[in-house]
N, C-alpha and C positions, 0 to 999 in steps of 0.2 A: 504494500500500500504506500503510494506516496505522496507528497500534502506540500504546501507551499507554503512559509508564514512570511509576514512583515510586521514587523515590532523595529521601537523606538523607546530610546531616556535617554534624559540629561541628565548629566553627570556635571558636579562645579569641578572643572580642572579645564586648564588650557588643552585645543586640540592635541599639540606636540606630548604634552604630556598624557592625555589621555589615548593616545593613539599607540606610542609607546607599550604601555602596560598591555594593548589589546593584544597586540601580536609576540607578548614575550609568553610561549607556554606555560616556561616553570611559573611565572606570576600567575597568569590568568587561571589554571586548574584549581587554584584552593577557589574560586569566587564559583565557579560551576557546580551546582547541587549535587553531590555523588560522586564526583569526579574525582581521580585519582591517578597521580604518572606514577609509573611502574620504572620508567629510567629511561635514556635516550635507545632509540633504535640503533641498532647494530647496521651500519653501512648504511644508513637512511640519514644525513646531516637534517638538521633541525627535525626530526620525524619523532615522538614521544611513546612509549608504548602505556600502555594506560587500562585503567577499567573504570565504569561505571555501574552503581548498585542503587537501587531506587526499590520498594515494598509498595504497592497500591492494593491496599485491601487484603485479602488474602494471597496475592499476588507477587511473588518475589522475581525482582530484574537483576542479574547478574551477567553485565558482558564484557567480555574482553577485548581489548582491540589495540587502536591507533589513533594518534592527531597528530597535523602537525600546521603549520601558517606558512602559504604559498601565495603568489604572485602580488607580493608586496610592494607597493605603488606609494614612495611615504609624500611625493609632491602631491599627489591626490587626495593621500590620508586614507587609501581603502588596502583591504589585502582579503584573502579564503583562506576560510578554516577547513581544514574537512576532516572526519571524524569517520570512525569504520570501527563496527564493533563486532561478538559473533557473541549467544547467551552460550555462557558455560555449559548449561547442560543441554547445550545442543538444540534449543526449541525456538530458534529464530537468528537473526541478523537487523542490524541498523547501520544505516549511513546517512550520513549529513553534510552537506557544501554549505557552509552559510558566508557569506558577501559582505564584509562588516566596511563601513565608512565613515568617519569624523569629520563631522564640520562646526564651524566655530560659529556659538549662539550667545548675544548677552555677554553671561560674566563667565561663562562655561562651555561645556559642548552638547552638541547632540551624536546620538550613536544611535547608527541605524545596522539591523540584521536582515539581511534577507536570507531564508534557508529554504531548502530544498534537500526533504528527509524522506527517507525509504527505509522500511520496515514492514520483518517478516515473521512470521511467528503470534507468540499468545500475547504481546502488543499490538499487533494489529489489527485481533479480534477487537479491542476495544473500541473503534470506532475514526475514522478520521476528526471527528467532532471535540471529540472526547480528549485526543492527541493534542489537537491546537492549543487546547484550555491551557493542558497540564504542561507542553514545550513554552505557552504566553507565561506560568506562570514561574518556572524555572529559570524565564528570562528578568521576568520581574526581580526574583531572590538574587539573581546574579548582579542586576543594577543595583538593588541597596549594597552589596558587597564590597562593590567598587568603590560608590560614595561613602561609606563608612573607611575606607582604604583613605580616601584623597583628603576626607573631614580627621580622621586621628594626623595623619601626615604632617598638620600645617598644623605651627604652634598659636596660644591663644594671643599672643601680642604678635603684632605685626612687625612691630622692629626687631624681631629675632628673628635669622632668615632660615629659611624651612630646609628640613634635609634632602636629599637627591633625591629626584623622582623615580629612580632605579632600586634607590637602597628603602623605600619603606615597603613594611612586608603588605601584602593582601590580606585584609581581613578575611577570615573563609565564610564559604555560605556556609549556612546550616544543613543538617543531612536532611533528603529529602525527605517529608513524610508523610505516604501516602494517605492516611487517611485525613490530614488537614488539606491538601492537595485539592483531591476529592469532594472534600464537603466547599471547597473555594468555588471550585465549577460546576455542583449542583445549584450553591447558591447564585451563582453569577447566571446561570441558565434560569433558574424560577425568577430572577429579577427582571427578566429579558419579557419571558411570557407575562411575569405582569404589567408590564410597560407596555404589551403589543395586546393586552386583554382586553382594555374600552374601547379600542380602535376598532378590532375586528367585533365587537359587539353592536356597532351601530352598525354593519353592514346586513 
């Protein structure tokens, strides 16, 4: 099954700096839910080997795989992530391209994803629907991640100058969990149907 998403946040940090952090792996895996490098690829330069572990419901995700950040464009500020996974016991596959770009907004940035995921297996039973919520809301935990990263980083007085944008660590997401996950995209769908309830009543 494969699904298309576009998601957006602002982040307070300059593009340069924000753009930076995106395409460093070792930084960016602690802000990703579940996420986890396993060590660099063997003859693969920049390529990570990696797993991902996620619980929905009675539902446990466990896969192994790869990431790594290709076709890095830093005068555009865009670059591809892509992502390759296989579930450990064997009951599926996941892959993900996603298109990440910074551009410079206000006093901060915006960061835009475009992904394009494919998935086989007992994830995919769950629904295209269902995917988008739970990848929209993954992406969500990932953007507080990074701002709580750039917000500890810069001291409270101004006249002290802040340390390298290299050297402060990533705050990590939190692991993901599925049943608050879950109850976010039930609720976020009964809010939808109540919002679109008086509408289709007068017809």
């Amino acid at each position: 099954m494969g699904i298309t998403l576009s998601n957006e946040f602002w982040i307070s940090a300059g593009p340069e700096e924000a753009f930076d952090l995106l395409i460093d792996v070792e930084r960016i895996a602690p802000a990703i839910p579940g996420a986890q490098l396993v060590g660099p690829r063997d003859g693969d330069a920049g390529g990570y080997d990696a797993r991902m572990d996620m619980r929905l419901g009675m539902v446990t995700m466990s896969y192994a795989g790869a990431i790594e950040i290709a076709d890095v464009d830093r005068a555009q500020r865009t670059a591809v992530m892509r992502a390759k996974g296989r579930d450990r016991r064997g009951q599926g596959t996941a892959n993900a391209t996603m298109t990440l770009a910074v551009t410079p907004t206000g006093d901060g940035s915006n960061v835009s994803i475009q992904s394009e995921i494919d998935v086989t297996g007992r994830v995919a039973q769950m629904g295209r629907g269902i995917m988008a919520d739970v990848a929209e809301r993954m992406i969500e935990d990932m953007a507080k991640s990074l701002e709580a990263t750039f917000a500890t980083s810069r001291p409270p007085d101004p006249a002290v100058p802040s340390p390298p944008a290299d050297k402060a660590p990533v705050a990590p997401a939190k692991a993901p969990n599925g049943l608050a996950i879950m109850a976010s995209v039930i609720w976020k769908r009964l809010r939808r149907r109540l919002r679109l309830g008086p509408a289709r009543s007068e017809h």
